[in-house]
C-alpha positions as a printed Julia matrix, in Angstrom:
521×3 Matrix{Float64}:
  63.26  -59.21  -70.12
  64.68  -62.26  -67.89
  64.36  -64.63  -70.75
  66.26  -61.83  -73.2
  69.24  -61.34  -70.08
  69.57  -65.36  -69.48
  69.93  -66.19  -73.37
  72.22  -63.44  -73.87
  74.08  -64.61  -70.92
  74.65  -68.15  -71.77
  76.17  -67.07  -75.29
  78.68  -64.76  -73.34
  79.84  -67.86  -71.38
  80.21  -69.69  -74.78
  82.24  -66.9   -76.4
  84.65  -66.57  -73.54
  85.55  -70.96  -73.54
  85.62  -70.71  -76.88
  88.07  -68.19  -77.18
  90.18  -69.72  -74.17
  89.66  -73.27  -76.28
  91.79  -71.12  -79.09
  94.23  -69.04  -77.21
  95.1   -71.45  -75.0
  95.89  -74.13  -78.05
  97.68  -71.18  -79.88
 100.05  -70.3   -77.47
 100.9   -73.75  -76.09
 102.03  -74.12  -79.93
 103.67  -70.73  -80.46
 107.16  -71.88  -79.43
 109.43  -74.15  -77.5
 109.47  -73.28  -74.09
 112.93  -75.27  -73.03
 114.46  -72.94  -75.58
 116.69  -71.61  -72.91
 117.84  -74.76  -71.13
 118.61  -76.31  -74.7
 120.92  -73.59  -75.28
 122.1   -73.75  -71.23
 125.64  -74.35  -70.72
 124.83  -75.64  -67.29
 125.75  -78.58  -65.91
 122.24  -79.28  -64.46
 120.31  -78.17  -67.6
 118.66  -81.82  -68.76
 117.81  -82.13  -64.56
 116.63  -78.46  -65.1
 114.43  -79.26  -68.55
 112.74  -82.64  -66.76
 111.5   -80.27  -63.65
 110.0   -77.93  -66.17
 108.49  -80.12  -68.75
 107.53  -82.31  -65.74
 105.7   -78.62  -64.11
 104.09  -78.64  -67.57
 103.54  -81.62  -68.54
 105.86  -81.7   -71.51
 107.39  -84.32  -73.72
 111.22  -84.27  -73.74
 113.01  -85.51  -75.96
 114.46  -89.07  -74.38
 111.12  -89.81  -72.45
 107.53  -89.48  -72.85
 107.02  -89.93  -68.7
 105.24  -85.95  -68.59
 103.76  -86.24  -71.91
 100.13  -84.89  -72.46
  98.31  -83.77  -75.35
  97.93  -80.43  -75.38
  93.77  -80.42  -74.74
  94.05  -82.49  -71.73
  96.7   -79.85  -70.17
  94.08  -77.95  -71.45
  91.54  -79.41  -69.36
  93.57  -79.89  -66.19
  94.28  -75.66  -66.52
  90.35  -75.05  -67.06
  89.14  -77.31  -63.95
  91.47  -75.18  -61.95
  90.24  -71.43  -63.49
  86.32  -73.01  -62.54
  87.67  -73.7   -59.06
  87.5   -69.97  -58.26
  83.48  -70.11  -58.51
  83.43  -72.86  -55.95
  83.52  -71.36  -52.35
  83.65  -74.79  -50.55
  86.76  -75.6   -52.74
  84.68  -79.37  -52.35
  82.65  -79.41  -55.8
  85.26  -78.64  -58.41
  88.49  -78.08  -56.28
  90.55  -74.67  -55.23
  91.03  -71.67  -57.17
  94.07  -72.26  -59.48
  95.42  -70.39  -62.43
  98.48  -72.77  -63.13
 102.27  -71.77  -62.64
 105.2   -70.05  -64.38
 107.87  -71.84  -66.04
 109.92  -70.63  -62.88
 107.31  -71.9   -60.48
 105.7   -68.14  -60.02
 101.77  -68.83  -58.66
 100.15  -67.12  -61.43
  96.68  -66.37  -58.79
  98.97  -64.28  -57.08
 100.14  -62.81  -60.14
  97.12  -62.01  -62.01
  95.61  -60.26  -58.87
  98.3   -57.94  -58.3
  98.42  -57.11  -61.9
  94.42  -56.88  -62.57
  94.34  -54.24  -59.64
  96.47  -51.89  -61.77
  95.41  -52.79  -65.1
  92.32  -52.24  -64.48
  92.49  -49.18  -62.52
  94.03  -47.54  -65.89
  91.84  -49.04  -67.85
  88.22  -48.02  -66.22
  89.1   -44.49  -65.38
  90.07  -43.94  -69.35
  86.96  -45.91  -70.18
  84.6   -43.43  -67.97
  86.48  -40.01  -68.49
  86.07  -40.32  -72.26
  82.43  -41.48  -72.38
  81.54  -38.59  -69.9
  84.22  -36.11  -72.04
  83.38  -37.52  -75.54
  79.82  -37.57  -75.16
  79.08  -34.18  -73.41
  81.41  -32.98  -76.54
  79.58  -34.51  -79.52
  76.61  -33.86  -78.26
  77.43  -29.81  -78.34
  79.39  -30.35  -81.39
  76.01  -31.4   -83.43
  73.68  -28.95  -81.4
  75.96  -26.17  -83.56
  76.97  -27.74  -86.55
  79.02  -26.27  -88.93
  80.59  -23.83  -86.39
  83.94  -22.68  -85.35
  83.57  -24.96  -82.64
  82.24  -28.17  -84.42
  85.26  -27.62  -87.14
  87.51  -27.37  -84.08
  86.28  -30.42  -82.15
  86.54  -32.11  -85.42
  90.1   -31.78  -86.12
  91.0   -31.93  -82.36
  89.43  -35.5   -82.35
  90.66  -36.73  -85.69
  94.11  -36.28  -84.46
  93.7   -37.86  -81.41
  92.12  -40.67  -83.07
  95.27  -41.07  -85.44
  97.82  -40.77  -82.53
  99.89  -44.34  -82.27
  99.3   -44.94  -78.67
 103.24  -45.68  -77.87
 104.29  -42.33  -79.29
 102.07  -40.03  -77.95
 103.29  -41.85  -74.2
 106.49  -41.44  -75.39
 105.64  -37.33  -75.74
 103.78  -37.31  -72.9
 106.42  -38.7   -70.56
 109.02  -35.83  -72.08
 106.6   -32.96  -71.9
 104.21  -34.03  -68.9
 106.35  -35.37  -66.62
 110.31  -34.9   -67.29
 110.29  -31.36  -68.2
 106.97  -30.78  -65.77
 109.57  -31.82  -62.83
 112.33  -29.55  -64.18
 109.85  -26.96  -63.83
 108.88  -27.74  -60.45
 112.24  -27.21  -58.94
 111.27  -23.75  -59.68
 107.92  -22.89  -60.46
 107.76  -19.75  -61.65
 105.24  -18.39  -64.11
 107.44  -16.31  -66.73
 106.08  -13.41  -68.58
 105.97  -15.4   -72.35
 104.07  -18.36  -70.84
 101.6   -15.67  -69.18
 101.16  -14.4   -72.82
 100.76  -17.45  -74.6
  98.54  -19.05  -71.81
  95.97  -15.76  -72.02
  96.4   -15.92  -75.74
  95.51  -19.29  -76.05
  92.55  -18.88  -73.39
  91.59  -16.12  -75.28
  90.58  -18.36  -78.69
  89.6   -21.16  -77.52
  86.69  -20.3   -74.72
  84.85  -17.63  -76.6
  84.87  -20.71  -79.44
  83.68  -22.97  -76.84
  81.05  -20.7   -75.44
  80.13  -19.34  -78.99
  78.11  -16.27  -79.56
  78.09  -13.34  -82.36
  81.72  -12.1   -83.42
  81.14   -8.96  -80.92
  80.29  -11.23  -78.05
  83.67  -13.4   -78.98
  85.59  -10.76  -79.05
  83.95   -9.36  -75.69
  84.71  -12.81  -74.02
  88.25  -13.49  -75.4
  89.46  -10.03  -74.19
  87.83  -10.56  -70.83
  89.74  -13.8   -70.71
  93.1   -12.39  -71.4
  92.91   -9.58  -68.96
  91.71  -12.67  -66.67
  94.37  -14.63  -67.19
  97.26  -12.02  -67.7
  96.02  -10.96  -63.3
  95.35  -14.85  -62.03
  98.78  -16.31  -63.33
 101.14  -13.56  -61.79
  98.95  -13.74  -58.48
  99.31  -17.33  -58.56
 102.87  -16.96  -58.56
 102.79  -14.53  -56.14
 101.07  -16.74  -53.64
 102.89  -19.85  -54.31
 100.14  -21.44  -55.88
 101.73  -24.34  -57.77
 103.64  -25.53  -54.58
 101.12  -25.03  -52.25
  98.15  -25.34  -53.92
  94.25  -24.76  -52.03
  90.79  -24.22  -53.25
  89.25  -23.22  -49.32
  85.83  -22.91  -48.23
  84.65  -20.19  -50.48
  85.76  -21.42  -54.07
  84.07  -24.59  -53.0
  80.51  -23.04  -51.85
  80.61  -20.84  -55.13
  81.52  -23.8   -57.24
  79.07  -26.16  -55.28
  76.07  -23.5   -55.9
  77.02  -22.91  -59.39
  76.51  -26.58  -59.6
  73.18  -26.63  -58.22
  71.75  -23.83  -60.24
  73.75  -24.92  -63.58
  72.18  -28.91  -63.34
  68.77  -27.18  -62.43
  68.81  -25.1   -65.53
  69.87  -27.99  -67.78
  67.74  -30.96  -66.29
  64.34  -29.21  -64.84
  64.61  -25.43  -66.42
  64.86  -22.3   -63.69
  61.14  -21.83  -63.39
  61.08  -25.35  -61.35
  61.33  -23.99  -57.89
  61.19  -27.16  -56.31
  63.96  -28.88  -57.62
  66.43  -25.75  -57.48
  65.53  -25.67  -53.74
  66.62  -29.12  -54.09
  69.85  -28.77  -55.77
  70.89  -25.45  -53.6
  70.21  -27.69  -50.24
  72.27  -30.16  -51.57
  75.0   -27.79  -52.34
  74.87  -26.41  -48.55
  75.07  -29.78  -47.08
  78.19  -30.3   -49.22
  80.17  -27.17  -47.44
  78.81  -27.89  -44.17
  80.03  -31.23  -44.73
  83.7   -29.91  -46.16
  83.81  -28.07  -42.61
  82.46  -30.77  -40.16
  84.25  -33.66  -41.85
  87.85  -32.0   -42.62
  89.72  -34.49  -39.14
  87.72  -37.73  -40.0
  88.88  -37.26  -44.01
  92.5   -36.39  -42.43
  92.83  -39.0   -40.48
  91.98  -41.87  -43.02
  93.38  -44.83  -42.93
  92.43  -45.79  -46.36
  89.46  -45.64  -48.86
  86.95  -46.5   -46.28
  85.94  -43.13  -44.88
  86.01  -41.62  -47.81
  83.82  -44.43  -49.94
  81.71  -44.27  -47.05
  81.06  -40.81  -46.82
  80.48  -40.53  -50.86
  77.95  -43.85  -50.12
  76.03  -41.64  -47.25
  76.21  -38.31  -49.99
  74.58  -40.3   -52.89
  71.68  -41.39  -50.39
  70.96  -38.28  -48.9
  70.65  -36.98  -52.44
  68.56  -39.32  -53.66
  66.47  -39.1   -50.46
  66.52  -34.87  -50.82
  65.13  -35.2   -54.39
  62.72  -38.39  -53.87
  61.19  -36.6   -50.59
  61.47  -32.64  -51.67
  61.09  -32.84  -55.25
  57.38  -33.32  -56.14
  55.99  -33.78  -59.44
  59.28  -33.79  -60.81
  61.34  -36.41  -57.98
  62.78  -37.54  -60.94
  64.53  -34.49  -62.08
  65.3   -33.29  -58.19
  67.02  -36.94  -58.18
  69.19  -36.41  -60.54
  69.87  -32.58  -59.96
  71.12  -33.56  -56.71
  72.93  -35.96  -57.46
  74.95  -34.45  -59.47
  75.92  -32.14  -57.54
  76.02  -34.13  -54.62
  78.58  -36.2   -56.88
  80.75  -33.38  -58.54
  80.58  -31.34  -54.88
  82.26  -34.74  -53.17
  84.73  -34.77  -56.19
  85.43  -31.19  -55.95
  86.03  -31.68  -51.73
  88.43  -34.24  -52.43
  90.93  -32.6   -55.05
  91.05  -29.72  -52.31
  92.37  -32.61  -49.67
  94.72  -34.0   -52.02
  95.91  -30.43  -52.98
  96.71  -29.89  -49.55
  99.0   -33.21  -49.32
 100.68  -31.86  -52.44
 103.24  -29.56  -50.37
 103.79  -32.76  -48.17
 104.36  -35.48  -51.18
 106.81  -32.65  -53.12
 109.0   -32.92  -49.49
 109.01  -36.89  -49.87
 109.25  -36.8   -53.76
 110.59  -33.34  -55.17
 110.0   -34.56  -58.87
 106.49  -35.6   -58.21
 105.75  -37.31  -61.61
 107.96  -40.55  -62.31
 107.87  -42.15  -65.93
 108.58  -45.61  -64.66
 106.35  -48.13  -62.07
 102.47  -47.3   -60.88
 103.88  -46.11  -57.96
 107.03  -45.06  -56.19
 108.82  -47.67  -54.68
 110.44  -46.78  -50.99
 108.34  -44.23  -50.78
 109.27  -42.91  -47.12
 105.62  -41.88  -45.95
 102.97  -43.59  -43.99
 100.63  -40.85  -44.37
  97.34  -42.46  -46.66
  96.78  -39.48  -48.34
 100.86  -38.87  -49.42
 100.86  -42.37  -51.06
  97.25  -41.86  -52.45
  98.52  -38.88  -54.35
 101.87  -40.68  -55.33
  99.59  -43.48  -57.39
  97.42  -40.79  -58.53
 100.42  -38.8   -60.12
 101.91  -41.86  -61.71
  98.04  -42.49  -63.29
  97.36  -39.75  -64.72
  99.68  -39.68  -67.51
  98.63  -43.13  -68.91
  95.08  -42.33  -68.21
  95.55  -39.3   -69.89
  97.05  -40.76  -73.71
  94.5   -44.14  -73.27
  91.5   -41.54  -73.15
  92.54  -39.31  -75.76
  91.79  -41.92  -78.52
  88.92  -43.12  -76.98
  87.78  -39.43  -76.39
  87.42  -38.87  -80.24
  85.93  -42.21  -80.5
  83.16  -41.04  -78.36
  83.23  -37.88  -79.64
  82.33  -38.72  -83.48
  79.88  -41.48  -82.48
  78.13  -39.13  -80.23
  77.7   -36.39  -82.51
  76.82  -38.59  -85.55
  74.12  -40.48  -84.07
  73.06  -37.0   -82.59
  72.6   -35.18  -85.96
  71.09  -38.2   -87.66
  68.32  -38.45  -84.36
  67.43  -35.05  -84.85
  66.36  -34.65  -88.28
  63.35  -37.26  -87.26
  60.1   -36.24  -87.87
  59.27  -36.77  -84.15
  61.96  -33.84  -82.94
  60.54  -31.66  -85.67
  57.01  -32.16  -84.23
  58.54  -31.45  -80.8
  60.17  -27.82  -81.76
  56.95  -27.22  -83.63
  54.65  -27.51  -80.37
  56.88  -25.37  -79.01
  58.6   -27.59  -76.77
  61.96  -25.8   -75.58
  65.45  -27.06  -77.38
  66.73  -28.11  -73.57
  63.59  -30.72  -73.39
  64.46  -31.54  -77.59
  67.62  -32.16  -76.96
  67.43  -34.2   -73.43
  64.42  -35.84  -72.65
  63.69  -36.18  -76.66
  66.85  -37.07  -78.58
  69.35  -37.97  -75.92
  68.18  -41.04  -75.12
  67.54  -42.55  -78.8
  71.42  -41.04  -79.86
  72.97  -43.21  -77.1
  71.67  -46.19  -78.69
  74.36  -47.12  -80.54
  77.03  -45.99  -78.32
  75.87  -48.68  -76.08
  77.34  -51.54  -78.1
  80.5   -48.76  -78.7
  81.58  -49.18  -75.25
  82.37  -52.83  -75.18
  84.35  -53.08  -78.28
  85.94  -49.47  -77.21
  86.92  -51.61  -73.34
  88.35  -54.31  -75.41
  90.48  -51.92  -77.26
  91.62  -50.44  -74.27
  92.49  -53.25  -72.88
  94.61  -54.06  -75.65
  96.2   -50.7   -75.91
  97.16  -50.84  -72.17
  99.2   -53.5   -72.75
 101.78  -51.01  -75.36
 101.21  -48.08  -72.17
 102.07  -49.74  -69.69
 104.94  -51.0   -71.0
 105.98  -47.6   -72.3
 105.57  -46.51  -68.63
 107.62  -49.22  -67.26
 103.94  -50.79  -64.87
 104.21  -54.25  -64.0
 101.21  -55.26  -64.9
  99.08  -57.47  -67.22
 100.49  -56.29  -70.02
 104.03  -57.33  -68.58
 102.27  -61.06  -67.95
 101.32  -60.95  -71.15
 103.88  -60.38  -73.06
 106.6   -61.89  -70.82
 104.2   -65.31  -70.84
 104.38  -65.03  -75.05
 107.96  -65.01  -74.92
 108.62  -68.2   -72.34
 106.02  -69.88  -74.25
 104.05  -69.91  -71.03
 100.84  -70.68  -71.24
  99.67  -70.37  -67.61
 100.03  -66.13  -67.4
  98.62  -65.27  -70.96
  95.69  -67.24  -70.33
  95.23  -65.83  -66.87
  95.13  -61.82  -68.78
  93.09  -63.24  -71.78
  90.32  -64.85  -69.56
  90.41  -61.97  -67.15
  90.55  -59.07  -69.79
  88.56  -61.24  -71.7
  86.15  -61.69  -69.14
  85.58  -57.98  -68.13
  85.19  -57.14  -72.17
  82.18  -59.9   -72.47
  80.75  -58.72  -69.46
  80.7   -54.82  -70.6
  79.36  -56.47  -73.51
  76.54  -58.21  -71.31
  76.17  -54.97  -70.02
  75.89  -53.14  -73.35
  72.74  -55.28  -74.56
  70.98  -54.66  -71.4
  71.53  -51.03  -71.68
  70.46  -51.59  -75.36
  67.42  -53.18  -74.61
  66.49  -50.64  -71.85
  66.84  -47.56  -74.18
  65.49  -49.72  -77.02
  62.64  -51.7   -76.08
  62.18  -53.39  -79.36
  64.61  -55.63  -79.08
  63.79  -57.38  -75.84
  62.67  -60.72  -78.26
């Protein structure tokens, strides 16, 4: 397995120079980049055009004093890029990524900008494996049903959305007109109607069933709905939104028993005693933790706390779980996981009534956050870059959702048609065990080489978003770098972005070789 992880390795770190070798000659020759100061009008333009070509090593026109070829700027760029893996700064030299054209230090730059760009990026990456997967894999458990023909045109229209207009509807719809709302937020009685109505088709096709159990379950939902949204109103609910102690112990039980029933089956006592432990330590810790989370600081209490939940659950379901740790493990943490996540959207929905009297149109459709934003409360600004990510997160995922979605429940159907999961139903084994310890793990074969190539789509796609939504980011580097002719910030996003994609890649043939042992030659 070492010998399969260094060789791949090594070719990674061959793909990556040889695609800077190419890049960095293509852009160098894409243009002229004293463009503008041959067409300046200034006095000082030719003193202007020797300090830049002299910055780049150029060759003007009357003198070849700065001239170098375009592989030995090469060279001089690439011995500064290796200087960030030397700590000492002593072997190779310091950590440099070259300069602007205006004398900008691109390290500075590309840090800023990564933080950002890759904050968008990952969060679309996991929400639509976790989405798109969990959906394709139900999709091909009931094929050929109202729900499979629905996920199926859902997804093909995502997946033919152009990413710049559907941010350009999602701005208008999500955010400008969600802020007109919000200077009034009032449920009326037609969006009651069509909100039940809509609820009313679309879980009992979710949840399936015969037509009399549909029908059962959409009318329950649209009496549901048509009570909740008026006393939602009534309360104040979209101002002053709260979850409170007993939505949270319901949801983090239903949790515990739901995970149990899907990973180890009801009948195994051990690890539901497991799971429902882990689900009471989460609302004793909601209770006993509520002034050290309100007083943070920053991420570290809350990273740390999530750190100290994940081993506690792996220590509850390693100690308590028996014959089946393994199961208990991953029961609790799970809910360990979705408890934490569920604690934390109740803290930031109780900063919401405190960010609305800093930023009464929460949602802005320019910048990754708000600049000036007069607060010095972590959890205010926290939920200011949160409500200027979720709107880019949202339209990167949706094409990436059907992605995973189609791959998913492909690779599903085709695994279980093998004569193996045949044998399996015919023993008697139960369709949860078919389904998850049986064909799970062979149908996410392929997806693991899907989720590199998927990142490095992404990554080119955030470039159009953010620029729809105004971030300054890599995608402004990038394209701002093309049209200066300046090579030092386009190669700074291709090697990073480039970098990340090979090593999700790297990632992707270890996860293949884990779930596929075969190939570990």
């Amino acid at each position: 397995m070492l010998k399969f992880i260094f060789k791949r390795f090594g070719r990674l770190f061959l793909v990556l120079f040889g695609a800077s070798v190419v890049s960095y000659a293509l852009v160098v020759h894409s243009g002229d980049p004293l463009q503008d100061l041959r067409e300046s009008t200034d006095a000082d333009a030719e003193y202007q055009m020797e300090l830049r070509a002299q910055q780049l090593n150029l060759e003007l026109p009357w003198t070849d004093q700065y001239y170098l070829p375009w592989y030995e700027r090469y060279w001089d760029w690439l011995t500064g890029v290796l200087g960030c893996l030397d700590p000492t700064d002593r072997v190779i030299g310091p950590c440099d990524w070259g300069t602007t054209v205006n004398g900008g230090d691109v390290t500075a730059q590309i840090a800023n900008a990564a933080e950002v760009s890759l904050r968008l990026v990952l969060i679309a990456t996991l929400l639509a494996i976790v989405l798109g997967v969990l959906t394709g894999i139900v999709s091909a458990m009931r094929q050929y049903s109202v729900f499979d023909y629905s996920m199926s045109f859902v997804m093909f229209l995502f997946w033919s959305l152009p990413l710049f207009w559907a941010a350009v509807i999602a701005k208008e719809y999500l955010a400008i007109r969600y802020n007109n709302w919000m200077a009034d937020p009032h449920f009326t009685a037609p969006t009651i109607f069509v909100v039940a109505l809509l609820l009313a088709v679309v879980v009992p096709t979710v949840l399936g069933g015969s037509p009399r159990r549909r029908i059962a379950t959409g009318a329950v939902m649209f009496i549901y709905t048509c009570t909740v949204m008026p006393f939602l109103d009534h309360i104040h609910f979209m101002e002053q939104p709260r979850l409170g102690t007993g939505f949270i112990a319901v949801a983090a039980v239903a949790l515990a028993v739901g995970f149990t029933a899907l990973i180890a089956g009801m009948q195994n006592r051990k690890v539901l005693y497991c799971g429902l432990a882990v689900a009471a330590l989460g609302i004793l810790s909601y209770l006993l933790t509520w002034d050290l989370m309100r007083g943070a600081q920053g991420y570290l209490i809350p990273m740390g706390l999530f750190a100290l939940t994940i081993v506690i659950c792996v220590a509850i379901g390693r100690i308590f779980g028996g014959y089946a740790k393994g199961q208990a493990t991953a029961v609790t943490l799970l809910t360990g996981m979705l408890t934490s996540g569920i604690i934390l959207l109740d803290h930031y929905m109780y900063t919401w009534p405190g960010l609305l009297s800093v930023k009464p149109r929460p949602i802005r459709t320019v910048g990754a956050s708000t600049p000036n934003l007069r607060a010095d409360d972590f959890w205010v600004i926290s939920l200011d870059h949160l409500s200027q990510l979720w709107l880019p997160t949202l339209v990167m995922m949706l094409t990436s959702l059907a992605t995973y979605t189609r791959y998913t429940r492909s690779s599903m159907l085709e695994v279980v048609q093998q004569d193996y999961i045949r044998t399996a139903r015919a023993k008697g084994v139960t369709e949860r065990t078919v389904v998850l310890k049986h064909a799970f793990r062979n149908a996410m074969i392929p997806l693991a080489t899907l989720v590199a190539f998927d990142f490095a789509g992404l990554v080119g796609g955030a470039i159009i978003v953010e620029r729809v939504f105004g971030w300054n980011s890599m995608g402004t580097m990038f394209i701002t770098g093309l049209t200066n002719v300046d090579p030092a910030p386009v190669m700074a996003v291709i090697i990073f972005t480039g970098g990340i994609a090979v090593i999700f890649n790297f990632i992707a043939d270890i996860l293949y070789a884990v779930l596929d042992p075969r190939i570990r030659v």
